[in-house]
KOLRONU-235140 format. One record per residue: x, y, z of N, C-alpha, C, O in turn. Coordinates in pm, whole numbers, plus 50000, padded with zeros to 5 digits. Layout:
# residues N
{rec {X,Y,Z},{X,Y,Z},{X,Y,Z},{X,Y,Z}}
...
This chain:
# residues 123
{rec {13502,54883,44863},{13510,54990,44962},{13444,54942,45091},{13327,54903,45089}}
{rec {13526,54945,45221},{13461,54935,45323},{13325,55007,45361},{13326,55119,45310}}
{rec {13231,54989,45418},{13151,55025,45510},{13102,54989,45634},{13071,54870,45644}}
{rec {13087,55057,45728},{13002,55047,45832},{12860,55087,45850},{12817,55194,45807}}
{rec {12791,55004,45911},{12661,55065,45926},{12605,55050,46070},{12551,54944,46104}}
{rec {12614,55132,46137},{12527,55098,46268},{12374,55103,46262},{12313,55165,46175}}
{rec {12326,55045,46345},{12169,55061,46429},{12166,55042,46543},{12259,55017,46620}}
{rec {12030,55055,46566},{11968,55065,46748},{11960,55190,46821},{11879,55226,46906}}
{rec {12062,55250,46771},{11986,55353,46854},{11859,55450,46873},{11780,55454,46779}}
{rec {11836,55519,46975},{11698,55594,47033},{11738,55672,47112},{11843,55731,47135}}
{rec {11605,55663,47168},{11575,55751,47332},{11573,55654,47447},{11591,55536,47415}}
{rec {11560,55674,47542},{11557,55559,47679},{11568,55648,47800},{11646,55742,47793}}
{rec {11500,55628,47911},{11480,55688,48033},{11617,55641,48070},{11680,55553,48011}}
{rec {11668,55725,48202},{11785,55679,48261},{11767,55538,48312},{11650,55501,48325}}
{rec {11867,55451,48343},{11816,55312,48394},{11834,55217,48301},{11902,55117,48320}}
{rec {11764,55247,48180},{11745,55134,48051},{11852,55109,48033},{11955,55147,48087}}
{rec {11824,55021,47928},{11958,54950,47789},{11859,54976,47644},{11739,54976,47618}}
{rec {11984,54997,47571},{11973,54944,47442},{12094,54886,47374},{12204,54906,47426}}
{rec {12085,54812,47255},{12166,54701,47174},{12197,54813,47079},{12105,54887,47046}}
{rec {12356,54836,47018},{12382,54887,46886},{12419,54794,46840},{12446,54701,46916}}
{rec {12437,54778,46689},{12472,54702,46612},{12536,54752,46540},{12513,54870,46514}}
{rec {12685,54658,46449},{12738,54741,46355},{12779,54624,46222},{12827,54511,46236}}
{rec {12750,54681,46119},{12737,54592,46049},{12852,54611,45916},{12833,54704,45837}}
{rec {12948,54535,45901},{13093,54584,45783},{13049,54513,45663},{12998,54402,45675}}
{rec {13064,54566,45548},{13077,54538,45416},{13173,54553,45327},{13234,54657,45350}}
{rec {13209,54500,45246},{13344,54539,45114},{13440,54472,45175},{13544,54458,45110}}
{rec {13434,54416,45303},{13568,54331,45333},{13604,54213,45340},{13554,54175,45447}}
{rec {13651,54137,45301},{13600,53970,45279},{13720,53909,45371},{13752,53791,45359}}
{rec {13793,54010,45476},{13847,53913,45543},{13790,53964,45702},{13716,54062,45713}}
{rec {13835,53883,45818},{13801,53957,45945},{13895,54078,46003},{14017,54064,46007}}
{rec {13834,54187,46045},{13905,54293,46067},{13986,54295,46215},{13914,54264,46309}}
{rec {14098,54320,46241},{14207,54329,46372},{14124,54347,46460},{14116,54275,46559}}
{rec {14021,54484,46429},{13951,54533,46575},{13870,54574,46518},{13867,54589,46396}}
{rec {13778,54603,46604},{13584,54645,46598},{13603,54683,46718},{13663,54621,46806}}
{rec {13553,54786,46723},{13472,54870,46859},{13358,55004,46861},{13267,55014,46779}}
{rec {13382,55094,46965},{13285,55193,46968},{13345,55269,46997},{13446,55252,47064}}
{rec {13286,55428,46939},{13348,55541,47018},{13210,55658,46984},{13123,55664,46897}}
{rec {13240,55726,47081},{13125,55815,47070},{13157,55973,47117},{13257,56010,47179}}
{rec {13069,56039,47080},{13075,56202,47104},{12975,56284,47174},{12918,56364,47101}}
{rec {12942,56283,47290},{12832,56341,47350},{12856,56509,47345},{12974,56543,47357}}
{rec {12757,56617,47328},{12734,56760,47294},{12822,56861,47315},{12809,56923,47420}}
{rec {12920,56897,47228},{13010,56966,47262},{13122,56884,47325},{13196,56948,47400}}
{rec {13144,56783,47312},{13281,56714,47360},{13373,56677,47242},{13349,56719,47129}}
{rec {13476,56600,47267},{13532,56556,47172},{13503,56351,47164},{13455,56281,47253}}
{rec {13527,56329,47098},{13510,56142,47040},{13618,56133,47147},{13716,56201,47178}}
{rec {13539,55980,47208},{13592,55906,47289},{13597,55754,47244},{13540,55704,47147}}
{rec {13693,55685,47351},{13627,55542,47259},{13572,55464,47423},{13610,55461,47540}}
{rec {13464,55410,47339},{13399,55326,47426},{13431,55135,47487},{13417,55068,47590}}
{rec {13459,55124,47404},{13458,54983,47374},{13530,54932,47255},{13497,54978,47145}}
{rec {13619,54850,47262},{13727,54776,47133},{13740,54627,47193},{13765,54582,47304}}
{rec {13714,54576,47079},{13757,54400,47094},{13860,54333,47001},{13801,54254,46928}}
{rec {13991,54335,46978},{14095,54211,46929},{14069,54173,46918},{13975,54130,46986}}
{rec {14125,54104,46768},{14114,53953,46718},{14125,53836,46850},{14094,53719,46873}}
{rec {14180,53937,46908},{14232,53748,47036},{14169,53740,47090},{14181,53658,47181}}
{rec {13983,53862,47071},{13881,53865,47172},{13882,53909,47328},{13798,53873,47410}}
{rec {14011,54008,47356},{14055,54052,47448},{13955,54225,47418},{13966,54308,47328}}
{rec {13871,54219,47530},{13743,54365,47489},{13836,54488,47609},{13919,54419,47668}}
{rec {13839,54529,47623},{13888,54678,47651},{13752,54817,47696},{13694,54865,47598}}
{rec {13722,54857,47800},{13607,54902,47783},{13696,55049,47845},{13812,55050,47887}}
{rec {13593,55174,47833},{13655,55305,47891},{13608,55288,48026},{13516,55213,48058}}
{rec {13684,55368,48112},{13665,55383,48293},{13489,55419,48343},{13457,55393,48459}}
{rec {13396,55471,48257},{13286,55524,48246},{13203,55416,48216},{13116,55401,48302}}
{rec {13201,55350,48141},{13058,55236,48125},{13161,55092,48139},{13150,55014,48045}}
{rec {13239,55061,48229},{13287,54932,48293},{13190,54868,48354},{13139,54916,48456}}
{rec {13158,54777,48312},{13026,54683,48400},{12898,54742,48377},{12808,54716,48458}}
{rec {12873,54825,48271},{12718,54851,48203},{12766,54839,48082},{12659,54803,48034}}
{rec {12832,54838,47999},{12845,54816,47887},{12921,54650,47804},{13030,54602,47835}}
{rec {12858,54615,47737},{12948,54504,47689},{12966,54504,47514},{12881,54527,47429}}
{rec {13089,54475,47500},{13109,54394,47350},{13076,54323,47311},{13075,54226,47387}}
{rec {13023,54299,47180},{13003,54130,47130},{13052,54122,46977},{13033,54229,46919}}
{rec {13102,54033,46905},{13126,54049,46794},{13132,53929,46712},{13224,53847,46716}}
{rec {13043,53925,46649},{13056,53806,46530},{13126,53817,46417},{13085,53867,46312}}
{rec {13255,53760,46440},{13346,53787,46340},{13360,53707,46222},{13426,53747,46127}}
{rec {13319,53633,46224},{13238,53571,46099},{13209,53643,46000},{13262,53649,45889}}
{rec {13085,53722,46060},{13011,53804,45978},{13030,53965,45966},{12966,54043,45895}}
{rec {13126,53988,46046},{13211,54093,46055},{13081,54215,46100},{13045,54320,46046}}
{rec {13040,54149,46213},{12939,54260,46310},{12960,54265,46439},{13003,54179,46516}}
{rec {12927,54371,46456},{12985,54366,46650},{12848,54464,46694},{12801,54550,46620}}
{rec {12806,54437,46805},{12705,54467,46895},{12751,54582,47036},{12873,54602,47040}}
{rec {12711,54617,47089},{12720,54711,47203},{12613,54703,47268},{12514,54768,47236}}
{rec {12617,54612,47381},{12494,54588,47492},{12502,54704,47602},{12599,54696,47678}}
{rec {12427,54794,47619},{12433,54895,47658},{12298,54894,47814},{12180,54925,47804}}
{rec {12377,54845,47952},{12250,54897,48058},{12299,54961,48137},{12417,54994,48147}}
{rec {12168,54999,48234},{12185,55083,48340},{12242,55245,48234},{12347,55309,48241}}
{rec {12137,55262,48156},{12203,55389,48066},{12214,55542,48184},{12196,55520,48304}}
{rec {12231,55620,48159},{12273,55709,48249},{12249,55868,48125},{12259,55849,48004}}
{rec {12228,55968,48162},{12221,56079,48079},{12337,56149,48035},{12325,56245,47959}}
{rec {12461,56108,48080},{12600,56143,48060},{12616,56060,47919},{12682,56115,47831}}
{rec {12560,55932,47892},{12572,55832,47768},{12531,55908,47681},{12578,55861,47577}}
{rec {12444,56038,47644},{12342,56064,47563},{12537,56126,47476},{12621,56193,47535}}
{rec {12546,56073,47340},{12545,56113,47236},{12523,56031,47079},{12435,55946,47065}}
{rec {12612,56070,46972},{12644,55967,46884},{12725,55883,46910},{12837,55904,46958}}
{rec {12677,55779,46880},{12750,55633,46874},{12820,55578,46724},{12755,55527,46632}}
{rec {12979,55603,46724},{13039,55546,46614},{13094,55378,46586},{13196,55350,46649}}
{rec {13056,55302,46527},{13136,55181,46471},{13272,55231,46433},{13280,55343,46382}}
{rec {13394,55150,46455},{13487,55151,46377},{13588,55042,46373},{13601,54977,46477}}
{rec {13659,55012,46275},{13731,54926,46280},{13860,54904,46231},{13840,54945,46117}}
{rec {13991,54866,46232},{14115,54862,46192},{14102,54698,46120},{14026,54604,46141}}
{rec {14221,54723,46025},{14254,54575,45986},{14377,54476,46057},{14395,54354,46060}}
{rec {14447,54585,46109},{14573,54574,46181},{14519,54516,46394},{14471,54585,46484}}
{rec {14544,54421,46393},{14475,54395,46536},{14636,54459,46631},{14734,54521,46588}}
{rec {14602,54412,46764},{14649,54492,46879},{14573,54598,46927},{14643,54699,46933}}
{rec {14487,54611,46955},{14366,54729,46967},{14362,54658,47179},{14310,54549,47203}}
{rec {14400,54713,47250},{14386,54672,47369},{14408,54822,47448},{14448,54824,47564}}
{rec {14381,54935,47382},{14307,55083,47451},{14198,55103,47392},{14152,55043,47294}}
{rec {14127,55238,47487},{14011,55264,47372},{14021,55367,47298},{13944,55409,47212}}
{rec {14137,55414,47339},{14193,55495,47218},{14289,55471,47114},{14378,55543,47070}}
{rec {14243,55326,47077},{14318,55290,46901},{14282,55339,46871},{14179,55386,46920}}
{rec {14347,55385,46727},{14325,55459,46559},{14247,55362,46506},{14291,55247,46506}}
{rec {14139,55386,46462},{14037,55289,46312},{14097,55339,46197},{14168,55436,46170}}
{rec {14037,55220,46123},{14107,55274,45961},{13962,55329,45919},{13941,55440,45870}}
{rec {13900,55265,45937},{13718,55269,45936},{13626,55333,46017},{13641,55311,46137}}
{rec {13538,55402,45986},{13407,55475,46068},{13315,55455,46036},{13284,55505,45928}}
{rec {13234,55389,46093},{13049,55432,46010},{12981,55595,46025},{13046,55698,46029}}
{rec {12861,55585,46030},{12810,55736,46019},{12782,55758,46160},{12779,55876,46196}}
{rec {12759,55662,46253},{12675,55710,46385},{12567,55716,46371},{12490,55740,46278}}
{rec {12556,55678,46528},{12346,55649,46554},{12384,55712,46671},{12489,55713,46735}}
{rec {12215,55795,46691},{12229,55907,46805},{12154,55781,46919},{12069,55692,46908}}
{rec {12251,55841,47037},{12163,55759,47147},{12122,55852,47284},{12211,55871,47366}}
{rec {12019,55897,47303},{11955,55997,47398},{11916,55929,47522},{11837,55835,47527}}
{rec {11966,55974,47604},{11929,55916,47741},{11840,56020,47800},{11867,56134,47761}}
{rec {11734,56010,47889},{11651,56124,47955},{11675,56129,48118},{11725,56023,48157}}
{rec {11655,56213,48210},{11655,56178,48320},{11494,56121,48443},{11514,56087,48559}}
């Protein structure tokens, strides 16, 4: 059975960064796509960030040039370098991932979700 597991997240004054991490298990091959999507208070899930097998990253119109992908596909983990945070960033942060690559929106379908890590921004 697949899993995801994220970490890193917190709290952080506006301005900061923090690193998520996401970490896959039960799958012994590399997955199409890994990315992020998240849900800030009363909104609906967005996606943040997706990276292709062909390593082609995709980011949403909102954290372009503060946010980056990283993904060790090897080990089937992908990272979310997160600066210049902003209080609009403040929600949960989801891992997810497909087995099927072509993922070049940030609104692909995952086959996969982890649980989410809350990330609070302050002003």
């Amino acid at each position: 059975q697949v899993q995801l597991a994220e970490s890193g997240g917190g709290s952080v004054e506006a301005g900061g960064s923090l690193i998520l991490s996401c970490s896959a298990s039960g799958f012994t091959s590399s997955f199409g796509c890994m990315g992020w999507f998240r849900q800030a208070p009363g909104k609906e899930r967005e996606g943040v960030a997706v990276e292709d097998s062909d390593a082609t990253e995709t980011y949403g119109d909102s954290v372009k040039g503060r946010f980056t992908i990283a993904e060790d596909s090897a080990k089937n983990i992908i990272y979310l370098h997160m600066n210049d945070l902003k209080p609009e960033d403040t929600g949960v942060y989801y891992c997810a991932a497909r087995q099927s690559y072509g993922c070049y929106e940030v609104s692909w379908i995952p086959d996969y979700w982890g649980q989410g890590v809350l990330v609070t921004v302050s002003s």
